[in-house]
N, C-alpha and C positions, 0 to 999 in steps of 0.2 A: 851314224845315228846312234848305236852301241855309247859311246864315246856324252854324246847327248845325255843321251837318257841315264846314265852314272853321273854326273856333272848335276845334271836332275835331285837324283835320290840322295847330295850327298847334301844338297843347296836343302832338301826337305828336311832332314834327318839335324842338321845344324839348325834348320829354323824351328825345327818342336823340340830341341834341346832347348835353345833360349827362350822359348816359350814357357819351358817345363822349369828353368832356373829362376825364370826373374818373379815369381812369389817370395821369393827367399832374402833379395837384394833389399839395403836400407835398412832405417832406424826408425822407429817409435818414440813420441813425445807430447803428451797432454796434458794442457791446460786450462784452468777457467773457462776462458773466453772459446773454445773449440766446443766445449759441451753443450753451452749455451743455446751456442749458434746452429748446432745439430741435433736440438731435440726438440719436440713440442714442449709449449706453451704450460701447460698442464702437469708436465714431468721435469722443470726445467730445473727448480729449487731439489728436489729432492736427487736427481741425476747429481748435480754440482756436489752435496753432500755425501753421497754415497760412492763418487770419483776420487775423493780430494785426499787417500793412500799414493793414485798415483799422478799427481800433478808433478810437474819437475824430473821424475825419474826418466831415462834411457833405456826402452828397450829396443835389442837385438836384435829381435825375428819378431815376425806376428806370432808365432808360438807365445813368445814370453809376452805380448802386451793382450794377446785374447788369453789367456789364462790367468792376467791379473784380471781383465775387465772383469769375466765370468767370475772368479772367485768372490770381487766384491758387490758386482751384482747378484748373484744368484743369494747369497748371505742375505742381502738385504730383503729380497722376495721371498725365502722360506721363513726369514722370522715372522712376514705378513701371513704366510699361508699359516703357518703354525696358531696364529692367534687368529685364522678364519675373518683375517681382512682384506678380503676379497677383490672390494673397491677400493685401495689403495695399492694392492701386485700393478708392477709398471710389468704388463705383456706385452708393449713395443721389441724389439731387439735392436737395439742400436751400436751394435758392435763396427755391424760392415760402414757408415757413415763415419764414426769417432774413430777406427782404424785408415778411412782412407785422408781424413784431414789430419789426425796426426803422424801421418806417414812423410817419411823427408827418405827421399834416393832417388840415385840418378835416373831411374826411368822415371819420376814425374819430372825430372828437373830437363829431361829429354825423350820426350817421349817418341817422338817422331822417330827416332834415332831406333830404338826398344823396338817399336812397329815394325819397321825394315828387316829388322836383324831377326826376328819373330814370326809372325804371322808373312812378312813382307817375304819373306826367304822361303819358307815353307807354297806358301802359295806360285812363288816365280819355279823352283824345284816341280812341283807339281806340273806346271804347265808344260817343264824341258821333257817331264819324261811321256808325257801324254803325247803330248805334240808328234813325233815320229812315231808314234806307235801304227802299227801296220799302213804302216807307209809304203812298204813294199812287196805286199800280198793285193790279189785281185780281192773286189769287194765285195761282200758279202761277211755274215757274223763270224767269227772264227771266237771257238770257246777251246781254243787247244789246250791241255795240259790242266787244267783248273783241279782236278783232281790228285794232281800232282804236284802241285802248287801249296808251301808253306803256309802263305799268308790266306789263299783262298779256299782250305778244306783242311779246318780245323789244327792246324798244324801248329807250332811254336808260335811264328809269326802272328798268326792270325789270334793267338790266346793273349800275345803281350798287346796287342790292339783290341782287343774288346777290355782287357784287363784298366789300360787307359782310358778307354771311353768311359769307363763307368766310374773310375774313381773321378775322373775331370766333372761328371754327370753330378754325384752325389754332393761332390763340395761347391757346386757353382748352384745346386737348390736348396741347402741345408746350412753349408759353410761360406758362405760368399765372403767374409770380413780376411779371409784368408787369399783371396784372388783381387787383393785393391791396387797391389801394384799392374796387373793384369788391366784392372778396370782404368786406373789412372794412366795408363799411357795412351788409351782410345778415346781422351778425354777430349783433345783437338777436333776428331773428327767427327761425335756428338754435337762440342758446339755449333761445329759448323753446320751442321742440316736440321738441330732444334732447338740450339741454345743455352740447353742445359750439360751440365755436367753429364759422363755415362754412367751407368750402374751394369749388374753384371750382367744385365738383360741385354741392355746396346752391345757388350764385348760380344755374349753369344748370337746377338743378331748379326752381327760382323761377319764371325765366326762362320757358320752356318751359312749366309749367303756367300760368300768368298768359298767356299768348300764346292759348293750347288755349280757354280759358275767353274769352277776348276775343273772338277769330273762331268762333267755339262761337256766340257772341248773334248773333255775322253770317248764322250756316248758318240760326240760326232766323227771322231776320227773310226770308233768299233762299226757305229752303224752307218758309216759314208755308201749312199747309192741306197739305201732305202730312207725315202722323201719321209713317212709315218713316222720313224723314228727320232729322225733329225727333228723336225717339226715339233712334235711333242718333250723334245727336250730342248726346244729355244722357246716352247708357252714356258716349262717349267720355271727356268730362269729367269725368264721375264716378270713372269707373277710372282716369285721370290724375291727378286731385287727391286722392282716398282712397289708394289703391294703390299710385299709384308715386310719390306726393311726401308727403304727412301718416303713413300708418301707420309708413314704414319707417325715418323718424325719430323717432318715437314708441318705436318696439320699441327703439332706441337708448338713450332717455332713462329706458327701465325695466330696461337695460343687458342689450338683448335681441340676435341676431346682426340687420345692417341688412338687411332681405329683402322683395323686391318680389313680394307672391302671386304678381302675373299675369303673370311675364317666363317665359319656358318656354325648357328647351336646345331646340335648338341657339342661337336668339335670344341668351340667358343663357349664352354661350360658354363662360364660366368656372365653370359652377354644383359641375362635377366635379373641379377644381384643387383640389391638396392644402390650399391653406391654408381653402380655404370649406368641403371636408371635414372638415377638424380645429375648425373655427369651429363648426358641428352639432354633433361629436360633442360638443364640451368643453359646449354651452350646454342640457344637460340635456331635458328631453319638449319643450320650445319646437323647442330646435334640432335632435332627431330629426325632430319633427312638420314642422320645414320640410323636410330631408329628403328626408321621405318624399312630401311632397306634392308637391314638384317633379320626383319621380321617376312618381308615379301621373299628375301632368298630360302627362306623356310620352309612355308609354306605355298609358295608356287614354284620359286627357281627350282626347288630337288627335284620334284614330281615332273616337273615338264621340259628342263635340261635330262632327265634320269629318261623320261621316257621316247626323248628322240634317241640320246647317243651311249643311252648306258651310264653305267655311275664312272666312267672312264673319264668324263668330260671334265670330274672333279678332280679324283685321285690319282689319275695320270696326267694330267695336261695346269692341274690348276693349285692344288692341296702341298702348302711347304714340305710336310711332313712325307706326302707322297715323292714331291721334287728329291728329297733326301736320300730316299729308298731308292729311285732310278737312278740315280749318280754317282753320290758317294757309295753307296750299297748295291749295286751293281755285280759288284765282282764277288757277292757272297749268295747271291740269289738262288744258286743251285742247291743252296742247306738249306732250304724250305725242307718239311719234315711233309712229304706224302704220302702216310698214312692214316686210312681206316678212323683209327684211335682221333689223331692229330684233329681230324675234320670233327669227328663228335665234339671234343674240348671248345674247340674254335667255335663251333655255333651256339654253345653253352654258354659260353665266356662273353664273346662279344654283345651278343643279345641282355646280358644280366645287365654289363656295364651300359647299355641303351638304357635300360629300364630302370636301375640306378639314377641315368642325370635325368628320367624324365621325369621321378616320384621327387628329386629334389628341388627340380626347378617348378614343377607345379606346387610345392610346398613355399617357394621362394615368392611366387607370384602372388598366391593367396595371403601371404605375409604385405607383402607391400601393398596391395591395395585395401586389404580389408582395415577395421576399426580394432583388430585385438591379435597378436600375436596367437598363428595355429600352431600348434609343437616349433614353439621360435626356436628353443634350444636346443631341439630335437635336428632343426633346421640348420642352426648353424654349427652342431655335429657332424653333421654329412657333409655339408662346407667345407667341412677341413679334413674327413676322412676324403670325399672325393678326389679335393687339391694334393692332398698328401700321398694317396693310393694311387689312383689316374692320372692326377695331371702330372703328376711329376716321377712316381715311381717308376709308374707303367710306361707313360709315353715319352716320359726322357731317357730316364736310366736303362731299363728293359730293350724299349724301342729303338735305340739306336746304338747303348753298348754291347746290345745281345748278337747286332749286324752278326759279327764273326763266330758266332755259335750257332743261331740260328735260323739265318736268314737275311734279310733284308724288309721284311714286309711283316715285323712281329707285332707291331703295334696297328699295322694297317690290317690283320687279319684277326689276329685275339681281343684286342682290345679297343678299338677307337667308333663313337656312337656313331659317330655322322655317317664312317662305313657300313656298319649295321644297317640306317636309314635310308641310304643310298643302292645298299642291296636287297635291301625286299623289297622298293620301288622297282628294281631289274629283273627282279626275280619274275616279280607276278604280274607289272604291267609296263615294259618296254619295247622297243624294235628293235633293241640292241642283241644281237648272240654271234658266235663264232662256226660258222658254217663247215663241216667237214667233210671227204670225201673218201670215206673208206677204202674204196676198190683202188686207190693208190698211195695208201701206208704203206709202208715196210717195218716198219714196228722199233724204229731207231731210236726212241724213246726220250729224242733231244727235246721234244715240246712240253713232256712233262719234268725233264729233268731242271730245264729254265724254267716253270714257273715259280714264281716268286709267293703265288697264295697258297701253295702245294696241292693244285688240282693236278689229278691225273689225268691229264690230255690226251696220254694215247688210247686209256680206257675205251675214250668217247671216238678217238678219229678210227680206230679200230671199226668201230660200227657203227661210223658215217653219222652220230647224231649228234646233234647241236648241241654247242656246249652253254648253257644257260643259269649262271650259278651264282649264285647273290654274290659270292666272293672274288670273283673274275672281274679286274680293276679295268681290263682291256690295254693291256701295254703293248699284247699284240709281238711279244718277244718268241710266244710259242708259231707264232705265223714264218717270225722272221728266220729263226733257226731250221725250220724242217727243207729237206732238201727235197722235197716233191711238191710243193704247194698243196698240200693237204685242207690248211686251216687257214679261214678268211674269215676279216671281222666286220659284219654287216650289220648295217640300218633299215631293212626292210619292213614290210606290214607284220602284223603281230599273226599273222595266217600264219600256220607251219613251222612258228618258232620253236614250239616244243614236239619234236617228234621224237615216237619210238619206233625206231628201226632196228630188223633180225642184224643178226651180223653177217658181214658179208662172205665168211668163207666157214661152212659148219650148217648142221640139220636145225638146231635148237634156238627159239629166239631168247634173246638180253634184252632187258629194259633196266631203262631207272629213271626212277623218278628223283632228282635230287636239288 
């Protein structure tokens, strides 16, 4: 099994090599007719003139062909800006489209081949070393040594992985004209579920799903013999790989609007911006029925899924971003920060960013219905600080390169709204809490040390009270770790869900209210 799981790390390590090299492979060459055919309508004359330095020439890397574009584009837009012509600046970006059709190298000319060697290898590695893992241990959680562990408590390992997540995070939102041989070799397997060519959104949806599914067989091998667990990591995958990556290029390729069922505002920031509006209206009962369903999961699904099962139902069983956190982010979960401090920031933070999408999007609505632009450009300021700060900083880069520094649930705890909305629907009106039983804690402190929201669990199982806290996703890891059956995750009537109970060994009563 040893033997395996080396065979494993060596198959992964060779396929995020080739992943990590093939940006660099091939040549650059543009022409006329590539410009043409890759730009709007509007900008088509003036692109071709303001290109035509490098028509004919060879370049090397995308280094040398995105440093000529930008050199002769940006020239051309500061002369505009300098003479205050406004409505002539081209603020398209057309780099990633004119780099990936003037791009000539073997991995488009094989892409299949690239894939294998890439993602293909890394992903099959991944499954050699999962696969045997406690294979030969009775079942139940085992968190042996994670403190001891390189990769998983902050160590070398786990800096040169967050190190990568975040440079891969920041070029694949900001720089994508750099990642086209990347995009071009998952070109085959876009057409084939939409038709269309990929862009770097398909690679990262790839990406991302393929990761979910890989440490997905991990959660099942860790949690083999507890049913809750297993179970809520095959919804994960499921609604990953159904939901947010196959149907929604599928509705594409039957040239349907692209629509993720299970994304919900505030999460789905942009659901209410005019062009996804106008996208519904023009796409006939399809595209009212998305509409309307992303309007009714809002307004009824939170409140009445949130109030039978806890905001658990979302962020653990259903939310891509959650699926991420349980799988791939797993093995970092014990660097949740549980302190004091931590919890003040976090309720600080998460609630701002709520109230943020919810003053933009009621800003965005009043804009498209009414007769006159309310603070339009006020409006479409925050558009692009929200996209630029939230959607991408936060909940890409942060959210998932921060895994190895601090946690696994960064973006599900500081920052994400729909979390926020989901937990003061649990907070103040659900059946959902974690039932505790004091008089058999031993104070081992394994149920706070796995939580991933950095609630302090034993706090509460210490003195038998329910643990009820907007931030508690319900993954239900702090149940599975304690070796007394201390903590249970119940759906009962709302009678008794918030009690304060003395503590059970001492003169003095504790309470909290939290």
């Amino acid at each position: 099994m040893k033997l395996i799981q080396k065979i494993g790390i060596l198959l992964f390590l060779v396929g995020i090599g080739t992943f990590t090299l093939i940006p660099f492979l091939g040549s650059y060459q543009l022409d006329k007719e590539t410009v043409l055919e890759n730009t709007k309508d509007i900008h088509q004359e003036k692109m071709v003139e303001v290109l035509t330095p490098m028509y004919g020439e060879v370049y090397h890397s995308n280094f040398e062909f995105i440093s000529s574009f930008k050199t002769n584009f940006n020239s051309f837009n500061d002369a505009l800006k300098e003479q205050a012509l406004w409505d002539q600046v081209i603020w398209d970006d057309y780099s990633f489209p004119l780099a990936k059709e003037a791009l000539s190298s073997p991995v488009k000319d094989n892409p299949w081949l690239f894939l294998m060697l890439s993602i293909g290898l890394a992903a099959i590695g991944g499954l050699l070393y999962n696969l045997p893992k406690h294979q030969n241990e009775p079942a139940g959680v085992k968190n042996n040594g994670v403190f001891h562990s390189s990769m998983k408590n902050r160590g070398w390992m786990g800096m040169i992985t967050g190190a990568y997540l975040i440079l891969f995070y920041i070029i694949l939102y900001w720089f994508p004209a750099y990642l086209v041989n990347l995009v071009a070799m998952v070109d085959p397997i876009s057409l084939l579920l939409s038709g269309n060519p990929a862009s770097q959104w398909f690679l990262y949806g790839l990406i991302y799903t393929l990761a979910i599914l890989v440490m997905g067989i991990r959660m099942f091998r860790k949690y083999r013999g507890n049913k809750y667990q297993q179970l809520r990591t095959a919804s994960v995958m499921f609604f990953q790989t159904a939901f947010a990556f196959l149907i929604p290029e599928i509705l594409v390729l039957f040239n349907q609007p692209y629509f993720d069922f299970k994304n919900i505002w505030p999460l789905d920031y942009d659901f209410f911006y005019a062009y996804q509006i106008d996208t519904f209206l023009s796409s006939g009962g399809v595209g009212m029925f998305m509409l309307i369903w992303g309007i009714l999961l809002i307004i009824i699904g939170v409140p009445v899924f949130t109030y039978f099962y806890g905001k658990r139902w979302y962020c653990s069983w259903v939310c891509g971003c959650g699926g991420l956190a349980e799988t791939v982010g797993d093995p970092y979960r014990q660097l949740s920060d549980k302190s004091l401090k931590a919890w003040k920031y976090e309720r600080v933070i998460i609630h701002s960013v709520l109230v943020l999408a919810v003053v933009m999007t009621l800003l965005t609505i009043v804009n498209y219905f009414s007769g006159f632009s309310l603070l339009g450009n006020v409006t479409n300021q925050l558009h692009s600080f929200y996209g630029f700060a939230i959607g991408s900083a936060f909940a890409g880069v942060v959210g998932t390169g921060f895994y190895p520094f601090m946690g696994n649930r960064v973006w599900c705890r500081f920052g994400c709204p729909l979390a926020a909305y989901l937990g003061m629907v649990q907070r103040f009106k659900s059946r959902f809490r974690i039932t505790t039983n004091g008089g058999q804690c031993i104070s081992c402190g394994n149920c706070s040390t796995y939580c991933e929201m950095g609630i302090d669990v034993r706090w509460y199982a210490q003195r038998g009270q329910n643990i009820v806290r907007s931030s508690c996703v319900g993954c239900g890891v702090c149940s599975s770790v304690c070796p007394r059956g201390v903590l249970k995750l119940e759906n009962n009537s709302e009678e008794g869900r918030i009690n304060e109970l003395p503590i059970i060994i001492g003169n003095d009563s504790i309470k909290l209210n939290a």
